[in-house]
LOBADREN-711480 format. One record per residue (C-alpha): residue number from 1; y, z negated, x negated; residue in three letters. Coordinates in steps of 0.001 Angstrom, whole numbers, plus 500000, padded with zeros to 6 digits. Last residue first. Example, Ala and Ser with C-alpha at 12.3 -4.5 7.8 and 13.67 -1.06 7.14 Angstrom:
<zakes>
<2 <498940 492860 486330> 'SER'>;
<1 <495500 492200 487700> 'ALA'>;
</zakes>
This chain:
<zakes>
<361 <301535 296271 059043> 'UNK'>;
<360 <299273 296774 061469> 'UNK'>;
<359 <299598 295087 064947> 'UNK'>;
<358 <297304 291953 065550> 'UNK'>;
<357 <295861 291894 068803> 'UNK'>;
<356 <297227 290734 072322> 'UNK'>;
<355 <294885 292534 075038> 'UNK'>;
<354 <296807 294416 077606> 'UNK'>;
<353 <297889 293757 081391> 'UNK'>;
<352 <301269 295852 080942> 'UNK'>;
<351 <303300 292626 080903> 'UNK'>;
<350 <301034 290946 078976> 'UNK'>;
<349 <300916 293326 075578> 'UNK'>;
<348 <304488 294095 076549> 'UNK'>;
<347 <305516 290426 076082> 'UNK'>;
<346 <302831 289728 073141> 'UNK'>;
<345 <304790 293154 071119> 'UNK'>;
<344 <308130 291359 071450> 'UNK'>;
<343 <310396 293708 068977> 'UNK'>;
<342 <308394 297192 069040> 'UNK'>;
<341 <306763 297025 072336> 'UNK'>;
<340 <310117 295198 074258> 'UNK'>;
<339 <312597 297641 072646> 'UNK'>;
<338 <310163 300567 073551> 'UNK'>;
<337 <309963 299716 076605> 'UNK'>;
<336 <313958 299893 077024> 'UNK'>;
<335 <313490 303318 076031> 'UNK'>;
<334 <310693 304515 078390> 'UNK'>;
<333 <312642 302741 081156> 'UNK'>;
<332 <316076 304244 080540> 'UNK'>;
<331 <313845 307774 080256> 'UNK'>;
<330 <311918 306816 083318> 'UNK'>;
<329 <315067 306667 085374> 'UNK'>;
<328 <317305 309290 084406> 'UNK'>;
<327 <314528 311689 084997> 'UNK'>;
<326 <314086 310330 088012> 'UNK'>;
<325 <317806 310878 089153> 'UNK'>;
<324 <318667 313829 087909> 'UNK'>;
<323 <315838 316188 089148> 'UNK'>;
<322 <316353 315075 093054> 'UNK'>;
<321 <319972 313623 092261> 'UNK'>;
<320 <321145 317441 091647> 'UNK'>;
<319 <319998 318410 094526> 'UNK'>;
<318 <321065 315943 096734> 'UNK'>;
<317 <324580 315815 094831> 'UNK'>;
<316 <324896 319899 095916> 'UNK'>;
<315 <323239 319223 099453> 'UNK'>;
<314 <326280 316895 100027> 'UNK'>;
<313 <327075 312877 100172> 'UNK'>;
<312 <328810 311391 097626> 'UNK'>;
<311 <328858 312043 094352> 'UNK'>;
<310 <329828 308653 092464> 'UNK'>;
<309 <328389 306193 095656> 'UNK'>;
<308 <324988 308598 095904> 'UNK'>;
<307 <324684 308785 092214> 'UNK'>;
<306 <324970 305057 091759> 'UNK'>;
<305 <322565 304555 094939> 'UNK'>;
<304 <320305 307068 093423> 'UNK'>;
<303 <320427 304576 089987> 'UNK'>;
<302 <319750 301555 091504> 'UNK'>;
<301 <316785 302442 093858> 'UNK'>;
<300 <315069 304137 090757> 'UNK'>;
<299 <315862 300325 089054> 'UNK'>;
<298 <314042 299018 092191> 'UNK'>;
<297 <310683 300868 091859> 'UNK'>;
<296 <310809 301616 087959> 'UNK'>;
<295 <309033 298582 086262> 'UNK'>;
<294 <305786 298508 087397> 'UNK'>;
<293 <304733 302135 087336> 'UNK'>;
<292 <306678 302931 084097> 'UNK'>;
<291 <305088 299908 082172> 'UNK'>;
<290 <301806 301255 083604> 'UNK'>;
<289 <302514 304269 081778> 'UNK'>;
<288 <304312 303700 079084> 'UNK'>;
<287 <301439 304815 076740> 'UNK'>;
<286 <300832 307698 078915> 'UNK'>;
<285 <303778 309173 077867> 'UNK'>;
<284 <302439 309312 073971> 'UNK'>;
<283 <299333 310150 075441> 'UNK'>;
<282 <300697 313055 076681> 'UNK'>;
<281 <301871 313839 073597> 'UNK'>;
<280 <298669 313775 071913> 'UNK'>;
<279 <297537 316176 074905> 'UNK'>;
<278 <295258 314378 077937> 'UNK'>;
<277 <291975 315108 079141> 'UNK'>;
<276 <290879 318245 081351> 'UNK'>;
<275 <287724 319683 082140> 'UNK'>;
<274 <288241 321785 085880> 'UNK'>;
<273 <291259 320836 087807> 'UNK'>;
<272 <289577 322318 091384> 'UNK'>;
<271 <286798 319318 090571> 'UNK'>;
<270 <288965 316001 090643> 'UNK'>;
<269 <290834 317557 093290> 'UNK'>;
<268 <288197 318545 095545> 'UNK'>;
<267 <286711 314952 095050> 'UNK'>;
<266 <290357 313370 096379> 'UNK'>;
<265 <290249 316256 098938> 'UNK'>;
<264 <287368 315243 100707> 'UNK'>;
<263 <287659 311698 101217> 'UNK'>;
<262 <291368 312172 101375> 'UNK'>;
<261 <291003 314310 104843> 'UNK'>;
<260 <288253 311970 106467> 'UNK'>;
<259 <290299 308999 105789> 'UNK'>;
<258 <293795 309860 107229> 'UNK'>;
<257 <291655 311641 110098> 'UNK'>;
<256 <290224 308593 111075> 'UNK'>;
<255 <293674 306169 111446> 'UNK'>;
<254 <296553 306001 110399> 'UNK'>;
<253 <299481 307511 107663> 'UNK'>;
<252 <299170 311101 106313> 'UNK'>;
<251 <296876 312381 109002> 'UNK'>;
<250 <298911 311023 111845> 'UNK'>;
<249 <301956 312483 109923> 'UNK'>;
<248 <300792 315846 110352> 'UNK'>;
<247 <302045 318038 107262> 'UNK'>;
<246 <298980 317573 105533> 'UNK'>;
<245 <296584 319491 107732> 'UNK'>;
<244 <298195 322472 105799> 'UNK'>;
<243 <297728 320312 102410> 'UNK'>;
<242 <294245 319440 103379> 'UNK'>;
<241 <293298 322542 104644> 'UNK'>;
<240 <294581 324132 101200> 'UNK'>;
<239 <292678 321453 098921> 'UNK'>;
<238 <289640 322553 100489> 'UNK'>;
<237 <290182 326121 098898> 'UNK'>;
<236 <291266 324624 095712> 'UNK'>;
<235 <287608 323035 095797> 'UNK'>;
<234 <286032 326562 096787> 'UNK'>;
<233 <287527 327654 093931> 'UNK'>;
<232 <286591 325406 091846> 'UNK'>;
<231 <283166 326030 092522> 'UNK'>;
<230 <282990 329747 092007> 'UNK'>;
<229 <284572 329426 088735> 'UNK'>;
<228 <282321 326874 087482> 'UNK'>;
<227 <282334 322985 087628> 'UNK'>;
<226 <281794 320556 084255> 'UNK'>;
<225 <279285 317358 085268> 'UNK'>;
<224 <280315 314102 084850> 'UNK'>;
<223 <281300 313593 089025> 'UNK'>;
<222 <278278 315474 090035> 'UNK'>;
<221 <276163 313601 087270> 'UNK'>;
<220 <277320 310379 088090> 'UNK'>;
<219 <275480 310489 091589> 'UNK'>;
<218 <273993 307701 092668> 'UNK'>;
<217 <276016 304518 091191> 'UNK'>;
<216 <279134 305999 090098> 'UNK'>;
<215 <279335 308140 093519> 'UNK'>;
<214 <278790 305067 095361> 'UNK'>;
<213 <281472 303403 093481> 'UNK'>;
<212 <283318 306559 094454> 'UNK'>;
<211 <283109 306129 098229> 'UNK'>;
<210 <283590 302254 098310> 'UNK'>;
<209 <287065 302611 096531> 'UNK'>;
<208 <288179 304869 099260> 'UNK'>;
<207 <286867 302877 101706> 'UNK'>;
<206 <288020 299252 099919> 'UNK'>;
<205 <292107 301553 100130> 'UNK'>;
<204 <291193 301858 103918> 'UNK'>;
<203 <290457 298333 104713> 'UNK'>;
<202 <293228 296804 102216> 'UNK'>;
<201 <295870 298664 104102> 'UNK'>;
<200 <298042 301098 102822> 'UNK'>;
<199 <296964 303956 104914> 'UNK'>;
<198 <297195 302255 108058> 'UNK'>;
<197 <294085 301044 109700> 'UNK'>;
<196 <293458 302331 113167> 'UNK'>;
<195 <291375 299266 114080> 'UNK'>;
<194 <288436 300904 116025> 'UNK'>;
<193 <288862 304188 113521> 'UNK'>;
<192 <289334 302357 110440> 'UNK'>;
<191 <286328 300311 111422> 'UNK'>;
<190 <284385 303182 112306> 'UNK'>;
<189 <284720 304954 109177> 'UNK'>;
<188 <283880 301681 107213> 'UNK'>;
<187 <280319 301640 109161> 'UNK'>;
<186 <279797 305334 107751> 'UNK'>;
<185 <280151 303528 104068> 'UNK'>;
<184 <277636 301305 105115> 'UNK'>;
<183 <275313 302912 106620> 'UNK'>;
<182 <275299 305305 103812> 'UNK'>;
<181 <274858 303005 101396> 'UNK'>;
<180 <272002 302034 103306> 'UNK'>;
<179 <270508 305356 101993> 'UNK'>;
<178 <271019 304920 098239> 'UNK'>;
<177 <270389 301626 098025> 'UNK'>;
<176 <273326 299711 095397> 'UNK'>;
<175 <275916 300656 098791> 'UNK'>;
<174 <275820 297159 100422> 'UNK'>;
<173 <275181 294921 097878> 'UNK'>;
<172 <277467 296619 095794> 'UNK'>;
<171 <280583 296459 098234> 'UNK'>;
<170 <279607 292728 098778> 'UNK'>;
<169 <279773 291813 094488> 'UNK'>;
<168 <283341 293839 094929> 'UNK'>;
<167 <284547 291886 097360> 'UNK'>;
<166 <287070 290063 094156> 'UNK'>;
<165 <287772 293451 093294> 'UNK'>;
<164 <289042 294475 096427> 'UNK'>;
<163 <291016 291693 097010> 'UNK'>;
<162 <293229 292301 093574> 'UNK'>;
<161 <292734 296050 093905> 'UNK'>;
<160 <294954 295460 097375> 'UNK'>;
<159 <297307 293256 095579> 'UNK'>;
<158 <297775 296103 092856> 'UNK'>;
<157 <298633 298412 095660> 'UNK'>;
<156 <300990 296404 096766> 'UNK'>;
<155 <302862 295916 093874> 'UNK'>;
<154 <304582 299154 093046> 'UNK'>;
<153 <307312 297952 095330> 'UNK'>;
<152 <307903 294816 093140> 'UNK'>;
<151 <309003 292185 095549> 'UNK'>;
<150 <305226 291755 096583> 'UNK'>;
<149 <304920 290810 100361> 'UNK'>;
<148 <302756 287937 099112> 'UNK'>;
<147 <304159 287413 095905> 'UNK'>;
<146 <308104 287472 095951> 'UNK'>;
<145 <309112 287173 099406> 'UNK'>;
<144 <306385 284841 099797> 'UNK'>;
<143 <305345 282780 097427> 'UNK'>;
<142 <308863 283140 095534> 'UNK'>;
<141 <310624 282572 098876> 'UNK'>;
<140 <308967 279028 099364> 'UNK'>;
<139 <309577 277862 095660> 'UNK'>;
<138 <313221 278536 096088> 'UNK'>;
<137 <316139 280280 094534> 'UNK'>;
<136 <317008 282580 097948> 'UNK'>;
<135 <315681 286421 098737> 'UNK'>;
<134 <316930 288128 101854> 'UNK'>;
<133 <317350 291069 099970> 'UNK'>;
<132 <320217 292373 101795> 'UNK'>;
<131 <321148 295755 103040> 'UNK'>;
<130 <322765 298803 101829> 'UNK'>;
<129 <323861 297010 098830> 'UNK'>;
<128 <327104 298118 097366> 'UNK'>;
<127 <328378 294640 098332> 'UNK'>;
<126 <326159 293086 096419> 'UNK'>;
<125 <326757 294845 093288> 'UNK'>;
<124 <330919 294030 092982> 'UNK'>;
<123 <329640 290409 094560> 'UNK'>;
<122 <327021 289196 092514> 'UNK'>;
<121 <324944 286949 093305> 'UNK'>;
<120 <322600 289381 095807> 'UNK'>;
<119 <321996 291433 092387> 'UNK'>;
<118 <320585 288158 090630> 'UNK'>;
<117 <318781 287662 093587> 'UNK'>;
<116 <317291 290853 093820> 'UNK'>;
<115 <316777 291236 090030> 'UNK'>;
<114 <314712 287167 090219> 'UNK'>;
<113 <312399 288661 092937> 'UNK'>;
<112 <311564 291508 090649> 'UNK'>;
<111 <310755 289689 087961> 'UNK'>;
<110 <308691 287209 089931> 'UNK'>;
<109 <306917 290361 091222> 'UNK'>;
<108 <306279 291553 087351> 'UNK'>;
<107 <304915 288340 086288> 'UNK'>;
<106 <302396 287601 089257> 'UNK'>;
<105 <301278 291393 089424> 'UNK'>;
<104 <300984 291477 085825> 'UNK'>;
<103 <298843 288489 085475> 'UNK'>;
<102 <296700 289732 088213> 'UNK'>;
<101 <295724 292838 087584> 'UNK'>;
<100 <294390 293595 083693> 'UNK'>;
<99 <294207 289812 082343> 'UNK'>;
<98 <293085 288239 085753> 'UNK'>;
<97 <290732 291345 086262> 'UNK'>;
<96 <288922 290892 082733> 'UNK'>;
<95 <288364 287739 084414> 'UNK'>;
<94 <286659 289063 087281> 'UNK'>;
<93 <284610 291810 085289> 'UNK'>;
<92 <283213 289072 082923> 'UNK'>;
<91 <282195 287207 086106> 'UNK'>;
<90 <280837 290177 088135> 'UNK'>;
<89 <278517 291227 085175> 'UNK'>;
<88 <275220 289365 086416> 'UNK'>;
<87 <276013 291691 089482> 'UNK'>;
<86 <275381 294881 088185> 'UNK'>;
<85 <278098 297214 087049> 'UNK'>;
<84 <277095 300200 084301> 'UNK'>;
<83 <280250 302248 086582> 'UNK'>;
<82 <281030 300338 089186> 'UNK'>;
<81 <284259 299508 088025> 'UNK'>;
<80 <285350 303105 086651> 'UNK'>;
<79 <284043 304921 090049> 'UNK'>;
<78 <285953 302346 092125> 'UNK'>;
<77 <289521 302950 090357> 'UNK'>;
<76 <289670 306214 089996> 'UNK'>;
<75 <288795 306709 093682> 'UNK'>;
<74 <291016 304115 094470> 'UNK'>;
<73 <293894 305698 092064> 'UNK'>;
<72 <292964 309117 093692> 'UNK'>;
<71 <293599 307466 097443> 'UNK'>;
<70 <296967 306353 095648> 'UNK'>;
<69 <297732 309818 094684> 'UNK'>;
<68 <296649 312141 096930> 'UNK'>;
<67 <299556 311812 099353> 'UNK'>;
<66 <301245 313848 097290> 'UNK'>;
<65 <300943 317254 100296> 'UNK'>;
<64 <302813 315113 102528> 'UNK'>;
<63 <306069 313618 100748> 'UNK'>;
<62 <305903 316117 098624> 'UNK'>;
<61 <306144 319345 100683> 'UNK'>;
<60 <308687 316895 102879> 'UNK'>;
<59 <310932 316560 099870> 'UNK'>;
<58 <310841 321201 099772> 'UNK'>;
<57 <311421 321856 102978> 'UNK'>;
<56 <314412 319494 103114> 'UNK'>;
<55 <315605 320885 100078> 'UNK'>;
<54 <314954 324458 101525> 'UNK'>;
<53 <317387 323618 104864> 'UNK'>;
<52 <319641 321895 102339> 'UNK'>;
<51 <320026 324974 100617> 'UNK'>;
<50 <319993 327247 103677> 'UNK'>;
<49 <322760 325076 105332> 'UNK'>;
<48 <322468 323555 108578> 'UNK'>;
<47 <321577 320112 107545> 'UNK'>;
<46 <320142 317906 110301> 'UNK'>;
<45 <317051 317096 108226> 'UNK'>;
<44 <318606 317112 105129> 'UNK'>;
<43 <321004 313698 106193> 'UNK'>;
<42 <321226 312938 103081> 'UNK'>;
<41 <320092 309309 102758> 'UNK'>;
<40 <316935 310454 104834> 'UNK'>;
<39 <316347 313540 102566> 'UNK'>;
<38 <316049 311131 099659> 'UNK'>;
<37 <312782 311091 097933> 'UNK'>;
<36 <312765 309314 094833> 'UNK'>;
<35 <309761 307734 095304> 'UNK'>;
<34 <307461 310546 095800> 'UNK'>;
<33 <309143 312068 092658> 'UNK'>;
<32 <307808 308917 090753> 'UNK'>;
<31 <304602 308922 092575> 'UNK'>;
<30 <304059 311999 091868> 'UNK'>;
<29 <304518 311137 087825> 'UNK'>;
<28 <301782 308417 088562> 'UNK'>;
<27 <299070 311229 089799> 'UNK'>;
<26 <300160 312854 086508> 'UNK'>;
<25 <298892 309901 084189> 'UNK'>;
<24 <296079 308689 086234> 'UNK'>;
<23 <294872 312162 086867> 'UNK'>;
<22 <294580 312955 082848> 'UNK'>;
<21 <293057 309524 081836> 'UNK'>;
<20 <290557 310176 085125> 'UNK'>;
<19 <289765 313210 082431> 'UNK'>;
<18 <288638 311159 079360> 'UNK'>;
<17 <287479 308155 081340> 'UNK'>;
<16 <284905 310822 083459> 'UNK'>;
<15 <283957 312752 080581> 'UNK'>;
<14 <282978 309475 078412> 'UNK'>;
<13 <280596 307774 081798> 'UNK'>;
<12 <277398 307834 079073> 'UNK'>;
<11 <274941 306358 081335> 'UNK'>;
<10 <271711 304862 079252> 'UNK'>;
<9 <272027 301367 080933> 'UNK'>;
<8 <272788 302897 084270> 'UNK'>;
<7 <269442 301713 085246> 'UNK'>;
<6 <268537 303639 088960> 'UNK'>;
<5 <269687 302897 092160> 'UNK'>;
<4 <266993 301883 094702> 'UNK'>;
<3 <264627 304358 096505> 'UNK'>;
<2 <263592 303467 099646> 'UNK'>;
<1 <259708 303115 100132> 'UNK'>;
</zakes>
């Protein structure tokens, strides 16, 4: 007889939230240097000096080897729903959802939409603008401009937790038996090999996702568990192939071996880190986390293109922009979140996807 998964009603999942609090934090602050990335601006790839030669070297390390990230927020994100899930709970977990996801989403996009065609109105910041928006005041370009292909750059990978979540009653069904689960997760292989799914697509992100809800329903232990020497460093081992597989785009963007090398490194990475939570002062950072994530897409956009205009273009201003210009960034952001937290506490309570509670005194 096959086995079915067993209660999780005396699962303590506190090592798992305590150190997938430590990947969500840094796995964002890749994301951040992912997205400030500016070799193509540059010109780095034609440059025949040694320093742009190395800064060239140096964006595409990132721009390969951090493609962990989002695959580790699906991982992240599947384990943490699944974990003490069952389906009597798919209601409560749906309108958590609305509070968490898709308020957020709706507010921050329409924010978004609003700075590009506030920016489009005005002619001294317009015509600075590489290329236009495309964005006009109307109820049609909100729906889709706005929402559907998600002004906010961040965005998209909330839409795709958005679907997932609502499938996630289906996922369950097909991966609560331990063997079918199999089946099924094999079955989403295929697919992404017949279809050659792009990385940011719904069908790859609902793999990843499907691969650690199965891990939260059949195997908690291996992802609670603490990993010795000898186990790490086989997981840092893994984590080499992947980064010197890393550097092939096919594997980066489409396809079956995008997949296969993320399912494997995402757990490598989770155990090559060993037991780690985060600092007080990281949580201090990680506080403005999610405001960071939201917020920084197009005003990261603003200030390389203000760096870019005021130095113009050489390896020195490249440089320079690559530490500058993030750093710039979050701190602006940080700050101005701290206006909104400490003066309209309900508007950062919704805007990051938070419950509104009384603040002491």
């Amino acid at each position: 007889m096959v086995s079915e998964a067993k209660s999780p009603a005396l699962r303590d999942d506190s090592v798992f939230f305590r150190k997938s609090g430590f990947f969500k934090l840094y796995l964002f602050l890749i994301v951040i240097l992912v997205h400030s990335l500016n070799f193509e601006a540059y010109g780095l790839a034609d440059s025949t000096t040694f320093g742009g030669k190395l800064l060239y070297f140096l964006e595409m390390v990132e721009l390969y080897v951090t493609g962990l990230t989002m695959p580790g927020y699906f991982f992240i994100s599947g384990y943490g729903f699944m974990a003490n899930y069952s389906l009597d709970k798919t209601l409560s977990k749906w309108k958590k959802r609305v509070r968490t996801l898709f308020i957020p989403w709706l507010l921050w996009n329409s924010i978004m939409w609003l700075a590009g065609i506030a920016m489009e109105s005005i002619p001294a910041i317009a015509s600075k603008l590489n290329s236009g928006f495309g964005y006009e005041l109307s109820l049609r370009s909100w729906l889709v401009d706005g929402l559907i292909h998600t002004a906010d750059g961040t965005m998209w990978f909330i839409s795709n937790l958005m679907v997932i979540t609502l499938l996630c009653p289906l996922i369950y069904i097909l991966i609560r038996n331990k063997y079918l689960g199999i089946v099924a997760i094999a079955a989403g292989f295929v697919a992404v090999h017949l279809t050659q799914a792009h990385r940011y697509s719904v069908l790859v992100a609902a793999l990843f996702f499907s691969q650690a809800a199965y891990y939260s329903i059949h195997f908690p232990q291996l992802v609670q568990r603490s990993y010795g020497k000898k186990a790490r460093i086989i997981a840092w081992g893994l984590l080499l192939v992947y980064m010197l597989t890393g550097s092939n785009s096919a594997v980066q963007n489409t396809g079956l071996p995008h997949v296969i090398s993320f399912s494997y490194a995402v757990p490598a990475m989770w155990i090559a880190v060993g037991d780690v939570g985060l600092s007080k002062k990281e949580k201090v950072v990680d506080e403005y986390r999610f405001w960071l994530f939201a917020s920084h897409y197009m005003p990261l956009e603003c200030v390389e293109k203000l760096w870019y205009v005021i130095g113009g273009v050489s390896v020195t201003t490249a440089w320079i922009g690559m530490i500058m210009c993030p750093t710039v960034t979050v701190l602006i952001l940080i700050g101005a979140g701290y206006l909104v937290k400490r003066y309209c506490y309900p508007l950062w309570c919704v805007l990051n996807g938070k419950q509104i509670k009384k603040r002491r005194a």
